[in-house]
C-alpha positions as CSV (number, residue, x, y, z in Angstrom):
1,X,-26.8,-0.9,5.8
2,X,-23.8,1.3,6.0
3,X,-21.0,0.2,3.4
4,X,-18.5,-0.1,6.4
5,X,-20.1,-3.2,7.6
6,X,-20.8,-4.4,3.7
7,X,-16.9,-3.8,2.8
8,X,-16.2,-6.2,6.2
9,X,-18.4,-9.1,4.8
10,X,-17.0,-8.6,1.3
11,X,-13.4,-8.3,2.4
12,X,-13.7,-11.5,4.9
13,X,-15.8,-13.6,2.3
14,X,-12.7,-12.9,-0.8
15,X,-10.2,-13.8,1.8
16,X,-11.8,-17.1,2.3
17,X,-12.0,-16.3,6.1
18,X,-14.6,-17.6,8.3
19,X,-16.1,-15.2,11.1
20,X,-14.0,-16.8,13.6
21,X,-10.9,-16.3,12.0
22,X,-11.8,-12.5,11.9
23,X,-13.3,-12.7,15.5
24,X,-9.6,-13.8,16.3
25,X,-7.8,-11.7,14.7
26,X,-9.3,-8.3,15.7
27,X,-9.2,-9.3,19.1
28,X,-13.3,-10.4,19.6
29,X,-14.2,-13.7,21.8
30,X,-17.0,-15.3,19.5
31,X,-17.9,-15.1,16.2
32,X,-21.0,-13.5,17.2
33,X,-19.5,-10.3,17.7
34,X,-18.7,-10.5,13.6
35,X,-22.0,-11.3,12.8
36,X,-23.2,-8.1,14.4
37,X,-20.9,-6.1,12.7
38,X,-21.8,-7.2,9.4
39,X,-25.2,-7.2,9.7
40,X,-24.8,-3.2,10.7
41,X,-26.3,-4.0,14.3
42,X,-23.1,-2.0,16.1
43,X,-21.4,1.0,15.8
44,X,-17.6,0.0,15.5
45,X,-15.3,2.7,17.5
46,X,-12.2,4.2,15.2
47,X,-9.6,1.8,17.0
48,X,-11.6,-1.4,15.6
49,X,-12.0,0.0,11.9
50,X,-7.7,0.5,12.6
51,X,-7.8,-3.7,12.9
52,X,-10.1,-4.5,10.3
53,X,-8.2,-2.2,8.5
54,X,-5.1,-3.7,9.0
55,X,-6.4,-7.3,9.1
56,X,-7.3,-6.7,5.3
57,X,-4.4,-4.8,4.4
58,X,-6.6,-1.7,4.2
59,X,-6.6,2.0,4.8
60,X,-9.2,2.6,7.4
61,X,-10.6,5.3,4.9
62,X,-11.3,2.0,2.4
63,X,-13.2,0.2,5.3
64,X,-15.1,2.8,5.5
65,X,-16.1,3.4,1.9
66,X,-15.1,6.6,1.7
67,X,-14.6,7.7,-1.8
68,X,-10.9,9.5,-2.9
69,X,-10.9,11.6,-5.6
70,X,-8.0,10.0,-6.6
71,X,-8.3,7.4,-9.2
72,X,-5.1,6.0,-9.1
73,X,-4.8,5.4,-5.4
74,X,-6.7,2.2,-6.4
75,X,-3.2,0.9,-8.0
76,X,-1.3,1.8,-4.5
77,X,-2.8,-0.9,-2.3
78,X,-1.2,-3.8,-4.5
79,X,2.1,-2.5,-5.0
80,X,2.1,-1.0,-0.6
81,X,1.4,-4.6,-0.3
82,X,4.6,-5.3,-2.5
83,X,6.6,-3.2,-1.0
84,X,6.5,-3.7,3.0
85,X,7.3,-7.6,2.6
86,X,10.9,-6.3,1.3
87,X,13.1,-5.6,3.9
88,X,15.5,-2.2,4.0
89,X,17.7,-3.3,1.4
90,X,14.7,-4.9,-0.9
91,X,12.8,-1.2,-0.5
92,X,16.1,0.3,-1.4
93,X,16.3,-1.8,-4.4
94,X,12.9,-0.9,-5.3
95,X,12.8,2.6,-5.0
96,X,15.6,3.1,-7.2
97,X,14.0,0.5,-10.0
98,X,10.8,2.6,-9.7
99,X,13.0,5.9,-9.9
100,X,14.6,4.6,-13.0
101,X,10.6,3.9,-14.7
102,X,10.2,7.5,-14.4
103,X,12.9,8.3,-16.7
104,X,11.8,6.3,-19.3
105,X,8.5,8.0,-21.5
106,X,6.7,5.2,-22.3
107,X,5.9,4.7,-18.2
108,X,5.2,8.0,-17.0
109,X,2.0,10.5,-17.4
110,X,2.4,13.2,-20.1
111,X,2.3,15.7,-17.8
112,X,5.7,14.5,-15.8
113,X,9.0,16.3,-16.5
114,X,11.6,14.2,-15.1
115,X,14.9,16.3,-14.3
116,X,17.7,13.5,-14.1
117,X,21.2,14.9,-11.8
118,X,23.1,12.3,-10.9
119,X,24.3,12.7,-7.5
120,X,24.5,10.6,-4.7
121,X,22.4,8.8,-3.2
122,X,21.9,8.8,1.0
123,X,22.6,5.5,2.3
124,X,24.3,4.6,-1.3
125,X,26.7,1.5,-2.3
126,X,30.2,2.4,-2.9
127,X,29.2,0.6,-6.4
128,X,26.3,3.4,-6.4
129,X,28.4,6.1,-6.3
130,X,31.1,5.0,-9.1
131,X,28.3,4.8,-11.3
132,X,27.2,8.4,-10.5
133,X,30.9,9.5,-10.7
134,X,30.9,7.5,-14.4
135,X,27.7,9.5,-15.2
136,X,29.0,12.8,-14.4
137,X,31.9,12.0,-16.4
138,X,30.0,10.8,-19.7
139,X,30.3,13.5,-22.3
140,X,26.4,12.5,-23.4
141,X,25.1,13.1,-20.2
């Protein structure tokens, strides 16, 4: 069986979801139609793997099975998931407390050279700013 319709089963089955639920939500009439797919007895068009994909808060690619040489794109999914219940001024927030972990050692690769300039930000606070107009007058910096 091809891992797409295994990764369907497993995905439903750790969200608690019954195959109605899933029938519902990607838009099928009976469960039926979800026991087909996870037994591997249809071929599921591109636009489908899209809903499952974004049913389980997915990349279609994941659905799929389809291996990434990157190993740390397994750490994305979680913080992605994080990340679009903020609104603008929560991902705002974040980004710049994520910025500020890459200029401390301890939490970034050994191979990333940081280069801190303080300037200002688009889209800024007008407290934002005084703090990068403090920073560019600090003597240590």
């Amino acid at each position: 069986m091809h891992q797409l319709y295994k990764n369907i089963k497993t995905l439903r089955e750790e969200r608690g979801m019954s195959q109605t639920q899933l029938a519902d939500l990607t838009g099928y009439t009976h469960r039926s139609s979800i026991t087909k797919i996870e037994k591997g007895e249809v071929d599921l068009p591109l636009s489908k793997v899209e809903q499952f994909a974004k049913v389980f808060g997915k990349e279609p690619g994941d659905i799929v099975g389809w291996e990434d040489d990157d190993t740390e794109k397994e750490e994305s999914p979680k913080i992605m998931e994080y990340y679009e219940k903020l609104n603008d001024i929560g991902k705002h927030e974040a980004e710049k407390r994520v910025m500020e972990l890459t200029e401390i050692p301890r939490y970034t690769k050994k191979d990333f050279t940081y280069v801190n300039a303080a300037h200002s930000i688009d889209g800024a606070s007008e407290e934002d700013k005084k703090f990068d107009e403090n920073i560019m007058d600090d003597e240590n910096f």
